[in-house]
N, C-alpha and C positions, 0 to 999 in steps of 0.2 A: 504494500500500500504506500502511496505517497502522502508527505505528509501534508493539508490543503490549505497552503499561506495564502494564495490568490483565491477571492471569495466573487462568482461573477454577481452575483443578484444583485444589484443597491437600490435602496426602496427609498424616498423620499422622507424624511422627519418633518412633521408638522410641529414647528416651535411656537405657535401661538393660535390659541385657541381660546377666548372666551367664555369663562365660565362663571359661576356664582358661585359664592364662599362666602367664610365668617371672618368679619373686617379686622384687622391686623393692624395696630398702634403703630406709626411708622416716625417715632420722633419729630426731631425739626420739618421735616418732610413727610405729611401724612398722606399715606396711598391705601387702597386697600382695592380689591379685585374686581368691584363694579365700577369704581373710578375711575378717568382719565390720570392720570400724574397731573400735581400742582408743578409749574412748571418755575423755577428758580434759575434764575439768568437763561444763561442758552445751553447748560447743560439739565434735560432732566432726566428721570427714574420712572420706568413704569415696571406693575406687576401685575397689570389684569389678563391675566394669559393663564391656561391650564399648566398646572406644574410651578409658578413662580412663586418667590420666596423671601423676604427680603424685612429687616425692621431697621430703627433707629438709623436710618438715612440723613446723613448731613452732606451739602454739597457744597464745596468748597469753587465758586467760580474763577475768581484769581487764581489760583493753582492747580487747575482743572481737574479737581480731585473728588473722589467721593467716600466716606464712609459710612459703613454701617455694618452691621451684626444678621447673623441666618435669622429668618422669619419661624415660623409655625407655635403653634399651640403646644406646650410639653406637655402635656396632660395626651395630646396623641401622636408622642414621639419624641425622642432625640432633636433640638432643636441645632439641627447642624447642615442640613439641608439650604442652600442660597440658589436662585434662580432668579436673573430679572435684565430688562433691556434699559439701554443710557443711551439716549435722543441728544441731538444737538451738539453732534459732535463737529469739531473741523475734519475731514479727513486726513490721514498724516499725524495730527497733532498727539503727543504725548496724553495719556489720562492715566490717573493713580487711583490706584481701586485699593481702601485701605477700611480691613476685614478685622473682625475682632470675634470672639467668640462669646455665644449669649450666655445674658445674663440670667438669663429665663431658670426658671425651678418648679419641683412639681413639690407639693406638703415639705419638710424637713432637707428634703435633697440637697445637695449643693450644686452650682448649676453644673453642666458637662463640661469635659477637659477642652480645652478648644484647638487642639491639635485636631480631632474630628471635623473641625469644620473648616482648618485652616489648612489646603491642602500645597503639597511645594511650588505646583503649577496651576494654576487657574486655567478653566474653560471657555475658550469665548467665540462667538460665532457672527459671522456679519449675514448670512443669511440664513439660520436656525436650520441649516442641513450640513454642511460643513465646520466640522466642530475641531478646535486647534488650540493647543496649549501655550499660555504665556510662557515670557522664561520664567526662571526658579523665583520666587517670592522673598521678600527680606522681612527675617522672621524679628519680632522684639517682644518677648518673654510671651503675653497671651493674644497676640496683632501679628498681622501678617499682610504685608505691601506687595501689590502688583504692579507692574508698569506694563503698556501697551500701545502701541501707535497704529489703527486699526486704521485702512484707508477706505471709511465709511464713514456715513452720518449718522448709522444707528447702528450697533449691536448688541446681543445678548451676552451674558457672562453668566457661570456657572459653578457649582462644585465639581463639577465632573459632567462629563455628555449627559444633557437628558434624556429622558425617556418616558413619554406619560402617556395615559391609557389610550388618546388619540393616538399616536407612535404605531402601539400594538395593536387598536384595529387597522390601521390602517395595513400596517404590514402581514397579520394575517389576513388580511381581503385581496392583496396583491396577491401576495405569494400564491395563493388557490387560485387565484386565474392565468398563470403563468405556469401554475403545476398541475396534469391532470390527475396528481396522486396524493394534493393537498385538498384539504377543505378546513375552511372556515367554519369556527361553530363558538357557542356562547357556552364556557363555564357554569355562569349564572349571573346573577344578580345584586350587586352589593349592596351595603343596608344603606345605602344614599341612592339608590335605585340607576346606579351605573353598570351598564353591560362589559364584560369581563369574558375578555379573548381567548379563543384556545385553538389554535391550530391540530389535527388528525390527520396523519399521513401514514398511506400505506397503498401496495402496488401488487395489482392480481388477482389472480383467483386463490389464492391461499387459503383455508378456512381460518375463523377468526383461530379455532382451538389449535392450529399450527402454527401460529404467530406465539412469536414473544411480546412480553407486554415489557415497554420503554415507559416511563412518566419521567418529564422534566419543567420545573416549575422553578420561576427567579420574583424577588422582588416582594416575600414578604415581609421584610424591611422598605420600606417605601422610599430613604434616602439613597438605598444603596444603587445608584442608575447603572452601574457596571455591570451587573449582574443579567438586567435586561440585554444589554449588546450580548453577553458570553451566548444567550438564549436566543437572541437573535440570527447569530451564527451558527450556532446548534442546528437551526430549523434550514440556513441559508443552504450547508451542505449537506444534508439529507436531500432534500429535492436537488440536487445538483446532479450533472452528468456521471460524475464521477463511479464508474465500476462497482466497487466497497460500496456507495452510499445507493444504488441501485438492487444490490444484495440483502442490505438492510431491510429496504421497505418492500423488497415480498416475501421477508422472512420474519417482518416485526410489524407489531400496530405501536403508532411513536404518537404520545398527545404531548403538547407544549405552551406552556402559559404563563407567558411573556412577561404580565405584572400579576401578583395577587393582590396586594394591598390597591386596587385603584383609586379608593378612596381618598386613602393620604395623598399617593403620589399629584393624582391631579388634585390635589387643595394646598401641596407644596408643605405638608406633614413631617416629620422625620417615620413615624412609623414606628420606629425600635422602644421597646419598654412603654409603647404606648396604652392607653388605661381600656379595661381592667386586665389587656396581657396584649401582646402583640399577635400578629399570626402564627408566626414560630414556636408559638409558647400555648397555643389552642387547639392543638392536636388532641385533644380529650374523648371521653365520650360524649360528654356535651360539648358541641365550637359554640362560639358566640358568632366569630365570623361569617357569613353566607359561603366566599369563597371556599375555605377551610370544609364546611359542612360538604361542600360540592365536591373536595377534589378526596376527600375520604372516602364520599359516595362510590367513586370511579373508581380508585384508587381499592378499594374491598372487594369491591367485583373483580379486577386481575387476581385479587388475592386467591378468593374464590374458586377462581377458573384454574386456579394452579398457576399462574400467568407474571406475576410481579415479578419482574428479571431485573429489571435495573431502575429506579428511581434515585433521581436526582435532586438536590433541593441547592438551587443558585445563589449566591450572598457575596458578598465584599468586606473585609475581615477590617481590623486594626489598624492605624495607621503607619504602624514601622511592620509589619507581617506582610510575607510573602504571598503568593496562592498557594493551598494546601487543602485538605479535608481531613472534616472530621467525621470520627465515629465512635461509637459505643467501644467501650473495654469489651478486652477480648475476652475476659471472665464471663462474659453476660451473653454471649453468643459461643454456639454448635457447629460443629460440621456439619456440611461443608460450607456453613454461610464465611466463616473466617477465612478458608484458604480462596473462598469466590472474589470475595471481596478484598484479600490482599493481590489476586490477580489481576484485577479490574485498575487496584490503584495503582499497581506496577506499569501497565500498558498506559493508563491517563496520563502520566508522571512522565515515562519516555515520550512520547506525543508532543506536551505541554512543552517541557521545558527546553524543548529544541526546536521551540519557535522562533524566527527572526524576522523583524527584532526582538531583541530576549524581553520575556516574561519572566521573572523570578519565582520559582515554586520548589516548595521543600517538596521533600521524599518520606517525610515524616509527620503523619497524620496528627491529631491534637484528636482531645479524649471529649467528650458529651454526658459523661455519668452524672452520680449521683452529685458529686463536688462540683460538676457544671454550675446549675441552678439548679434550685427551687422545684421548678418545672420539668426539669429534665426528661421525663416522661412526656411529656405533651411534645417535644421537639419535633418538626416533623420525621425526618430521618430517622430518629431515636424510634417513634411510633411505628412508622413501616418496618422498619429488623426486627420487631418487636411482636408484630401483628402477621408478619410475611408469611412468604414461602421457606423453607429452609432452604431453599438454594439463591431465595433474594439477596441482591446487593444494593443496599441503599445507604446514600451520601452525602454529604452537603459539601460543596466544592466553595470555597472561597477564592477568590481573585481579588489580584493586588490592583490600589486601584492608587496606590498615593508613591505613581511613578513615572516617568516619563514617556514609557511604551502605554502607559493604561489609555489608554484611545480607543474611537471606535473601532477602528482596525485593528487594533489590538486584544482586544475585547472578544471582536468577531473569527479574532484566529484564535483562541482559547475556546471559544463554542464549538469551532470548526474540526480542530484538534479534539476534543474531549467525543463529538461524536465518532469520527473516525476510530475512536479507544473503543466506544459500545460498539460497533459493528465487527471490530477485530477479536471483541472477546468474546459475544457471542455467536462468532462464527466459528470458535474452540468447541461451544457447547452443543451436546447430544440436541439431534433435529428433533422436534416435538412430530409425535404420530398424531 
């Protein structure tokens, strides 16, 4: 197999999309997401877009600077999350985008380290499809300085590529009319009555009971936007020409869903530790989430059928952490799910980390037990090893995302790589009768 750095599909990002949300305090400069931006000298700030993020806004017009802190509610999520466009630019001209980490708190907390939200290179895009990294940022103890000379009169800036639930339909509704072995289909519902994408790919006459069951799901962390590209990619070469990835899908049914958390992500949420649990943390027999409810729903049925082979669960880790995954202690699992599952991470591992350009990933898994959290049971990965088949492999793959390679391209060749890893390993395993 080769390994698939060239990705041909490229599907269009919708970076603005108007939506309604709950009004966000914006300091000296107050915006919130039905608003136009008050508009202060000739430079200003707008966040009425799906996915934007943005608080305590000062605009510095002598110095053509701007500061301000990530936006969101902590109460649902990590407030480290930044999204938002700056109008009135000169083109050519220098701007200083100077970042601080919130101050925001949930009961007794203290607020989050702001290394989360202060990433080494800032994302910035002049037409919300092409997304390119500032240079390295200059850090001062909890602030972090960008400088950029963009030759436009408007652009977006970012924590990282976004990606919000617009993104995912849209590119699941591509992708299915370009694939006649994709389809488009609705998860469900979430409790803000937003439709939640899932891609179904598979090729032939196979019976479903001959197929392996694939699940791969990014994104219930709603800050974490890397996570959607690794899944975007994921999806990109599976329908691709490629041999291997033609193998796959008359030998596997593959579903994929792109964001779980829609909610946050299009209200520009953090997501993580959000109240009363996040989605990673809702794997229960009761979800509160809708999503969660639904992808268990599907997700029991492979079990069911004998069929859970590989489940994925996609996230963006720490910000000095490599890409790696996690899993359950090997105390807590059976033959053959242990020797399946060091299998699977050995082929991911080779794949991965001889991407070019390099992606950093350990070869050394990190643990989800009882010392984890609280929840630990509820995880999703933790859930599915736990509920599976004995010969499932299920994983939560983290990707590094506070690097210089972490780009959409980069991103997309880590989804790209990772599937090629499922198709290599399950074409080791006994054909299903």
């Amino acid at each position: 197999m080769n390994i698939p750095l060239a990705l041909s599909i490229l599907v269009p990002v919708i970076a603005s999309f108007a939506v309604s949300g709950d009004e966000q305090p914006m300091g000296s400069v107050r915006l919130n997401r039905q608003d136009q931006p008050e508009s202060v000298g000739n430079l200003t700030v707008a966040s009425n877009f799906e996915g934007a993020s943005v608080a305590d806004v000062t605009i510095d017009q002598a110095m053509r600077s701007i500061s301000f802190m990530p936006g969101g509610n902590p109460e649902r999520g990590w407030p480290c999350w930044w999204y938002f466009r700056i109008d009135g630019i000169d083109p050519g001209e220098t701007i200083t985008l100077k970042l601080q980490g919130s101050t925001a708190t949930v009961g007794q907390q203290k607020p989050l380290a702001a290394s989360w939200a202060t990433p080494k290179q800032a994302t910035w895009s002049a037409d919300g499809t092409t997304w390119l990294h500032t240079g390295d940022g200059q850090r001062q103890s909890e602030s972090m300085t960008y400088t950029l000379q963009p030759d436009a009169a408007s652009i977006f800036v970012a924590w990282g590529p976004p990606y919000t639930p617009r993104t995912a339909k849209t590119f699941v509704r591509d992708i299915s009319k370009t694939s006649p072995h994709a389809e488009a289909a609705e998860l469900c519902r979430s409790r803000e009555g937003r439709s939640v994408p899932l891609l179904h790919v598979r090729e032939g006459q196979r019976s479903t009971e001959e197929r392996f069951g694939v699940w791969v799901q990014a994104r219930q962390h709603a800050w974490e936007s890397g996570s959607s590209w690794v899944a975007q990619g994921f999806a990109e070469w599976i329908v691709s020409d490629d041999t291997d990835a033609a193998w796959l899908r008359r030998h596997a049914q593959i579903y994929i869903v792109p964001v779980m958390d829609v909610d946050n992500t299009a209200t520009g949420n953090g997501g993580k530790n959000a109240l009363p649990h996040d989605h990673n943390r809702d794997w229960s027999s009761n979800p509160h989430w809708n999503e969660v409810q639904a992808a268990q729903r599907m997700v029991s049925e492979l079990i069911d059928d004998g069929r859970m082979d590989v489940f994925l669960d996609l996230h963006n880790p720490a910000p000095g952490d490599p890409s790696f995954f996690y899993i359950l202690p090997q105390e807590m699992l059976k033959e053959p799910m242990i020797s399946l599952r060091d299998r699977f991470i050995d082929l991911a591992y080779a794949r991965i980390s001889r991407i070019k350009p390099l992606i950093p990933m350990s070869n050394k898994p990190k643990v989800t037990g009882a010392g984890y959290h609280p929840l630990w049971r509820q995880i999703s990965s933790n859930w599915v090893c736990m509920k599976g088949n004995p010969h499932t492999v299920s994983l939560c793959l983290e990707t590094i995302w506070n690097y210089k390679n972490s780009t959409t391209e980069g991103y997309r060749a880590v989804g790209a790589n990772l599937a090629t890893a499922v198709g290599e390993y399950l074409a080791e395993r006994p054909a299903r009768n």
